[in-house]
C-alpha positions in Angstrom: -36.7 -54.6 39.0 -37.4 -58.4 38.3 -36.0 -60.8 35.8 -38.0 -63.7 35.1 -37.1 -67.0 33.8 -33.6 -67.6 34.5 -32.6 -70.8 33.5 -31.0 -73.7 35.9 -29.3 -75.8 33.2 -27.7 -74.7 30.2 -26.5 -76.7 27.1 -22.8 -78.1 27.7 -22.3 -79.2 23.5 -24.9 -80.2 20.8 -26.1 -83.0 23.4 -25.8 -82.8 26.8 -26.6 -79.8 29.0 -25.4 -79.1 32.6 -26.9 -78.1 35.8 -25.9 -74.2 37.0 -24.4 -75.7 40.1 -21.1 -75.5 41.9 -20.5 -79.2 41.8 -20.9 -79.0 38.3 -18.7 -75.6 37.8 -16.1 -77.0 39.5 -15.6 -80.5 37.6 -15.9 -79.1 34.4 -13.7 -77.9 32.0 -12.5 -74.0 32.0 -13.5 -73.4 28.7 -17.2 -75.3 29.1 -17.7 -72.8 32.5 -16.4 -69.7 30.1 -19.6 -71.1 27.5 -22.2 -71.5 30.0 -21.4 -67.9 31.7 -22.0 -66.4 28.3 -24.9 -68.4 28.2 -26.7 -66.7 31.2 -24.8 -63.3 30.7 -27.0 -62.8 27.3 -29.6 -64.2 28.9 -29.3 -61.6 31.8 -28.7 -59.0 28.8 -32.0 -59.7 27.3 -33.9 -59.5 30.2 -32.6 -56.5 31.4 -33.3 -54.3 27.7 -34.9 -51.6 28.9 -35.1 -52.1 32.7 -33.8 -49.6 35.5 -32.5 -50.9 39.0 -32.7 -48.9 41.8 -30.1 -46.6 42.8 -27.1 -48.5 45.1 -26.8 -50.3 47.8 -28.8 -53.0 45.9 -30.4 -56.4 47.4 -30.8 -59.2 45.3 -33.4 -62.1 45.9 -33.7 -65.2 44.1 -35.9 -67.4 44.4 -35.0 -70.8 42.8 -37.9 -73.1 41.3 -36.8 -76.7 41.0 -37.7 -79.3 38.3 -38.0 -82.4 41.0 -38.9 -82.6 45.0 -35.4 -83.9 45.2 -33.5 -82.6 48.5 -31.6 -79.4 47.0 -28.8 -76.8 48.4 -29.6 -73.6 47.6 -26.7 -72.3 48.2 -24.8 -74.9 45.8 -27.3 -73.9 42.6 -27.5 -70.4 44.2 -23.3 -69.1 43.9 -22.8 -70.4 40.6 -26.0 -68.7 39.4 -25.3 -65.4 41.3 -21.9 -65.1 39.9 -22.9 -65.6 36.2 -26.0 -63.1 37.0 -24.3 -61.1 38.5 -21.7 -60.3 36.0 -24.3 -60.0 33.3 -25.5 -57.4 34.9 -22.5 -55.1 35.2 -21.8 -56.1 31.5 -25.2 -55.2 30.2 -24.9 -52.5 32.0 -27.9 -52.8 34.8 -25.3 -52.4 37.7 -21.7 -50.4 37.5 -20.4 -53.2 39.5 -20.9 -56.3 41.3 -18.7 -55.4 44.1 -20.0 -55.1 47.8 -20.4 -51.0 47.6 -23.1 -52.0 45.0 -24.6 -55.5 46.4 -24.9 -55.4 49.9 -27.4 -58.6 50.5 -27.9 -61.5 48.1 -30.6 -64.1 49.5 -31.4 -67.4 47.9 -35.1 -68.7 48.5 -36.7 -72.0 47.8 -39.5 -71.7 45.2 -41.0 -75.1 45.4 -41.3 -77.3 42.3 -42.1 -76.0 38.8 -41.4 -79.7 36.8 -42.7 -77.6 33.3 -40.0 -74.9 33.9 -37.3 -74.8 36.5 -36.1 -71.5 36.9 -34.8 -68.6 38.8 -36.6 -65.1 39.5 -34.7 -62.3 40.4 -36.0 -59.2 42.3 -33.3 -56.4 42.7 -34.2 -53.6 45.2 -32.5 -51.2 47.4 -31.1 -52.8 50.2 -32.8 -51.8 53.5 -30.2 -52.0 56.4 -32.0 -54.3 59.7 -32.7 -52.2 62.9 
């Protein structure tokens, strides 16, 4: 299963928006992290209408399209957006849980600049054990 189009920012108040990062997630306010969570969770929930996943253990794989060529840490924009994901998921039902019985692997890959339309894709797929 793939979900396209996951956004990388979401908007903070009428004004301002905020990057899905865990600098971000951990200087803001509790209730703003609770708003953007819901955010991507009905994102997740829209996406998903109508998609099946394969049965568990699962792998997920995002690949993370940046607006800029800035110097980025994956895994800094890659836990925040995994937990919010993740958790919209289970809620919309994709996934009975997001626990490691169900996820086994989650892998975070650079997908170069997309300036128009920084993003995340996310392919979901049953996890293949190495060896």
């Amino acid at each position: 299963m793939k979900i396209t189009g996951i956004p990388l920012r979401a908007p903070k108040n009428k004004h301002q928006g905020i990057s899905l990062n865990l600098n971000c997630f951990r200087n803001s306010h509790y209730q703003v992290n609770n708003k953007i969570k819901k955010y991507i969770e009905e994102i997740v929930a829209v996406k998903c209408k109508g998609k099946t996943t394969p049965d568990p253990p699962l792998k997920l794989t995002y690949r993370i399209f940046r607006k800029s060529r800035r110097k980025a840490d994956l895994a800094n924009i890659g836990s925040v957006l995994d937990k919010f994901v993740s958790d919209g998921l289970v809620l919309c039902g994709v996934i009975p849980d997001d626990n490691t019985n169900i996820i086994k692997c989650v892998v975070f890959e650079d997908g170069g600049v997309d300036k128009a339309n920084p993003r995340a894709d996310l392919l979901i797929e049953k996890y293949q054990p190495a060896g």
